[in-house]
N, C-alpha and C positions, 0 to 999 in steps of 0.2 A: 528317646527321640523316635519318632514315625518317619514310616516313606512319605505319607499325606501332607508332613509337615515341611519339607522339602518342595514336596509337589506346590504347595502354597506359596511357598516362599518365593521361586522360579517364576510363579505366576505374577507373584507383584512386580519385579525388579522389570518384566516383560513389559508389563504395563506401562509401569512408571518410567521407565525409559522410550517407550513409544510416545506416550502422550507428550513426553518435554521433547523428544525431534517433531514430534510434529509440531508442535510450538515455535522451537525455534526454526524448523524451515518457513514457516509463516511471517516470524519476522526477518530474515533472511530474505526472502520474498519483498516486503514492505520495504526494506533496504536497498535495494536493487532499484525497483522505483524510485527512492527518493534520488539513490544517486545518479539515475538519470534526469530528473529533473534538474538537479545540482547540474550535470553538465548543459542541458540545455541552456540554463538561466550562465553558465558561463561565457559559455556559445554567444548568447544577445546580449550581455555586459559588454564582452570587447569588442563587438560593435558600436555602440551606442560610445563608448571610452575613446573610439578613433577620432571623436570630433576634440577631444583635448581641451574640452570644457565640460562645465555639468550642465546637466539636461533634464529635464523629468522623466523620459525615457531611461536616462542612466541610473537615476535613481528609484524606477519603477523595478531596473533587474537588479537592484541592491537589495533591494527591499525584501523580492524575489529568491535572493540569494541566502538571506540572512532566517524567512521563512521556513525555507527547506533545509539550509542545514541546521538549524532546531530539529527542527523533524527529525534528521539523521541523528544528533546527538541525543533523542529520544530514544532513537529506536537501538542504540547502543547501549542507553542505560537500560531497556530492557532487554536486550541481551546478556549484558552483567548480572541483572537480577535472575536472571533464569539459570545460570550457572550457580551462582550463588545460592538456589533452592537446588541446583541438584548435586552441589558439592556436599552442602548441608544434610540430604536426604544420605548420601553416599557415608559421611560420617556416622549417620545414625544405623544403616544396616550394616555400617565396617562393626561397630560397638558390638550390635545384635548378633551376627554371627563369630566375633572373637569368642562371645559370653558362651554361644553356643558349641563352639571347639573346645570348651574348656570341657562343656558339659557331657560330651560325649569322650571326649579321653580319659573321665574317672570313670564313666562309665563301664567304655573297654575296661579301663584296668583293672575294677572291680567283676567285670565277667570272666577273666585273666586267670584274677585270684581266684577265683571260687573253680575254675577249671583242674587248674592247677593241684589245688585242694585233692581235689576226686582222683588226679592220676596219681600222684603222693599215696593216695590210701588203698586202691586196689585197681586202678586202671580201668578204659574203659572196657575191656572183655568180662574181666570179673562185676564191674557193676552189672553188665547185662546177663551175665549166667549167673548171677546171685538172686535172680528174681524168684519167686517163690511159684509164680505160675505163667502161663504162656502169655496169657494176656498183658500179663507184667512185661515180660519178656517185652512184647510189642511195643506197650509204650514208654518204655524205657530207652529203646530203638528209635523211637518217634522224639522223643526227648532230646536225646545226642545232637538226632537229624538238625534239630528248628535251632540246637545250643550252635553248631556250627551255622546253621546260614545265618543265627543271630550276630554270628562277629563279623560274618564277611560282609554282612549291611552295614555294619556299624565301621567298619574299617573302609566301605563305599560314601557313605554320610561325612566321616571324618575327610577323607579323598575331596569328598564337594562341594565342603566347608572353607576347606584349604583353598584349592581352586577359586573359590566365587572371593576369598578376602586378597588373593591377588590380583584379581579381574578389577576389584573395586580398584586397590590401591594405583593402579597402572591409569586406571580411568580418573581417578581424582588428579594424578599428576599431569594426564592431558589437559582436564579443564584451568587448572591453574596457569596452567600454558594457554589457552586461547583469551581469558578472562587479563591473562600482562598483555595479551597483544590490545584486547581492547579497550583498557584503561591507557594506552598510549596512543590509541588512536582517539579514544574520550580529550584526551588532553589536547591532540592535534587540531580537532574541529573547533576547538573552545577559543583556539590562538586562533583561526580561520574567521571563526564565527565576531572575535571580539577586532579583529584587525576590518570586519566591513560594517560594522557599526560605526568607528570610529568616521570609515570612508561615507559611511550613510549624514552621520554627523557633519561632514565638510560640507558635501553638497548641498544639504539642506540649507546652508547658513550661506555657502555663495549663491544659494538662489533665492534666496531671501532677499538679497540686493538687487534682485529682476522683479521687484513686484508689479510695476506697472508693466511691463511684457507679459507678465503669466497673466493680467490681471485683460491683459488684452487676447491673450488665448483664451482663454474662459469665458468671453463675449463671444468671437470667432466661433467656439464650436456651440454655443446656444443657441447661435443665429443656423448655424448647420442640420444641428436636433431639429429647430420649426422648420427648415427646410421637410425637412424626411418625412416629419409626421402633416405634412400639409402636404406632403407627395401622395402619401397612404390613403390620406381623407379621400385626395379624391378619385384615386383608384377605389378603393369605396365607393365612392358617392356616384362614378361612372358604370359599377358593377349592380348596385342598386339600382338604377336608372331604366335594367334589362327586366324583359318580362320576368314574373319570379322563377316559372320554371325553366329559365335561359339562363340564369345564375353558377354559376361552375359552384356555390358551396350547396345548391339547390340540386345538382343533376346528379344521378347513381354514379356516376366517375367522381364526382366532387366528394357524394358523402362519403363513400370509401374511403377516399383520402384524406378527409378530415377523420375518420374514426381511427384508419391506421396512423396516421400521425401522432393524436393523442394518445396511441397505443402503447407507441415508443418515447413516452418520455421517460427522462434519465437512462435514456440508449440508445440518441441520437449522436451520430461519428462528429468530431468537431471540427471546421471548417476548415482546421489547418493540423498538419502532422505534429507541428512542435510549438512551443511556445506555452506560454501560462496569462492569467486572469490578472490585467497591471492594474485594471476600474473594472469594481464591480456593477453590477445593476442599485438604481434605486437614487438615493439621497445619502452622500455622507462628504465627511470633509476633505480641501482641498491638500494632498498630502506635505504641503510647503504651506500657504497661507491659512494656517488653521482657522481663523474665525471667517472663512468664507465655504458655504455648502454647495456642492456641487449636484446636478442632476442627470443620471446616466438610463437611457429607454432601454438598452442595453445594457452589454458587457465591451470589455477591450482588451484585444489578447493580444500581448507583445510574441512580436514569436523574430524569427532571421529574415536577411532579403531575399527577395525572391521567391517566398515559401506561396507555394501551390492552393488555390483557396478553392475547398469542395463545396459540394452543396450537401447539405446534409440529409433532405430526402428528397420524393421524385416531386415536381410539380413541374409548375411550367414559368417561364420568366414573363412578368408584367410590365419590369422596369429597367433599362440600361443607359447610364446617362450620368451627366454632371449637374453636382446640388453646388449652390455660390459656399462658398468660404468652408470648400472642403477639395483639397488637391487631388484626389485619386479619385475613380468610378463609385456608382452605387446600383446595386443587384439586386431586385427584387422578386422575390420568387413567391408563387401561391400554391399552396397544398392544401385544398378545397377551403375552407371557412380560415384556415392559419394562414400566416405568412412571413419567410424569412429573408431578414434584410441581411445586405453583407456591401462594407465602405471602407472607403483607401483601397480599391483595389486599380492597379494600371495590367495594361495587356488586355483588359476584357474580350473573351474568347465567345460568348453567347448574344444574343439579342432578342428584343420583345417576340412571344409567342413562342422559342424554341422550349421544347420538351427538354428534360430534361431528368438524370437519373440519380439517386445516392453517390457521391464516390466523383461526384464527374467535375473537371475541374473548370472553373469559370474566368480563371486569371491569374492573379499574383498578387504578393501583400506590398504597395506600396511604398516606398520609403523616404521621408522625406530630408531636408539639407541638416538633421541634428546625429542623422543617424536613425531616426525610429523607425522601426517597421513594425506599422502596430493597425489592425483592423478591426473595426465596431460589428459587433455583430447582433440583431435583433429578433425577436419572436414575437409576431404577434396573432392576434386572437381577433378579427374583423377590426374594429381600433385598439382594443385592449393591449397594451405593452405586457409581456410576459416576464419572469427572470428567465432567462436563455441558460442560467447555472444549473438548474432544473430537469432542464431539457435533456443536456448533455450528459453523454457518459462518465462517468470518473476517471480522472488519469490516475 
């Protein structure tokens, strides 16, 4: 056996041990998120729960609930699997360096023997004054020299063999240790996860018995959407109206701000600190009356009461007011050619024409008598409806 081969050896274990912590701090990472989400989504569950009826709100943070911890029990199962590759890796260099202890102990033994041999027969003086000429002499001295540091590397080799197959052994009995903890926390989300399916089940089926009510929410907020988008027109159609180089998406403050706007998409802050995606943008179905399709210009983020509604970049407000068959405010704001809409909100804290900056808060997320507190939020592009999913940063 070589120093070199050692040196290699060190080199992989280095590696291969960095590469899996930084793996799993990554999912470790990814965990942490989800389990803040988790708590969020619990946070607006027993809200929504206090009306002691179901809701669609209630079942928007079921749904919420039941998303995310998937997610967790994902990210658990790969946690498992990453142990389980390095438990595996840990078995196979425990094999490779036993094989190699053995190989270097006949080694020794055999350089033992043959040592041994030579003092047996005339010792090392007489080997060395037996030489026939100086030169001999020398390297016969040279001989000795390399036969000794040869044992004392081979007796350091064997020393760091030993060493590295204890190192292993202590480290496979840690991971077997984290790997029981998180097969009973696997088991734990699975009874978590299977016990709000069940609750997701109830709701669904007592609101199945509200069809003419939801069926009358689902008109209510249609007639809300043409609200909005014929409020937009004609803030359009009045901006249009203006000489063109009078136009705020016309003038050097406007273009700037439409350029940095589209700059930042997917890393615009989201109008509110907590909360998740209950409707998303677009066309799809109604999560209780399946054969009915629903139409969102937006998104809708359930989030708690009271939660603080930001703007999400600078522009300036166009719109502060009440749209018929929507309880809370609507907030309209223009960042040169874009525009961000933001509804349910009460407290309104701004009014037409204030400037306004990232970060700055406008009001509060309304809440209405079911418990929901949940606000629409929109993007648009001169009429064009955006996904605002897009937009937004990732939580």
């Amino acid at each position: 056996m070589c120093k070199g081969y050692f040196f290699i050896l060190i080199i992989f274990l280095t590696s291969f041990f960095s590469v899996t912590a930084q793996n799993k701090a990554e999912l470790q990472e990814k965990k942490k998120r989800t389990l803040q989400k988790i708590n969020e989504a619990e946070n607006i569950l027993k809200q929504t729960t206090k009306q002691k009826k179901s809701t669609l709100g209630q079942l928007s943070a079921i749904n919420q609930q039941i998303k995310t911890r998937s997610q967790l029990i994902s990210a658990i199962e790969s946690e498992i699997d990453l142990l389980d590759s390095e438990i595996s890796e840990i078995d196979l260099l425990y094999d490779a360096l036993d094989s190699d202890l053995e190989n270097l102990k006949e080694e020794y033994a055999r350089m033992i023997y043959g040592l041994s041999k030579n003092n047996s027969s005339y010792g090392k003086l007489a080997f060395l004054f037996s030489a026939e000429s100086f030169n001999q002499f020398l390297m016969r001295m040279k001989y000795l020299q390399q036969y000794s540091e040869a044992r004392k590397t081979q007796v350091n080799q064997i020393q760091t063999v030993q060493e590295l197959l204890k190192e292993n052994r202590l480290s496979k009995q840690t991971k077997r240790v984290e790997q029981e903890i998180l097969l009973n926390e696997q088991i734990a989300e699975n009874e978590k996860l299977q016990s709000l399916k069940d609750k997701q089940s109830n709701v669904i089926a007592e609101l199945g018995e509200k069809e003419n009510l939801l069926i009358a929410e689902i008109e209510k907020n249609k007639r809300a959407a043409v609200e909005i988008s014929n409020l937009i027109d004609k803030l359009i159609a009045a901006e249009a109206s203006k000489a063109s180089d009078t136009r705020v998406e016309n003038t050097p403050e406007g273009k700037i701000l439409s350029a940095s706007f589209a700059e930042n998409k997917n890393r615009l802050p989201w109008p509110v600190n907590q909360g998740f995606i209950s409707q998303g943008f677009g066309e799809q179905n109604h999560p209780v009356l399946r054969q009915v399709v629903i139409k969102n210009n937006g998104i809708n983020i359930q989030t708690q009461a009271n939660e603080s509604v930001k703007v999400v970049f600078d522009g300036v407000v166009t719109f502060e007011g009440s749209v018929r068959d929507m309880a809370g405010s609507v907030v309209i704001i223009q960042h040169g050619e874009y525009r961000t809409v933001y509804t349910n909100i009460k407290n309104v804290s701004v009014k037409r024409g204030d400037q306004v900056k990232a970060g700055q808060s406008i009001g509060q997320v309304y809440t209405n008598s079911e418990g929901l507190s949940e606000m629409k939020f929109q993007v648009r592009q001169g009429a064009k409806v955006l996904n605002p999913e897009i937009w937004l940063s990732k939580k």
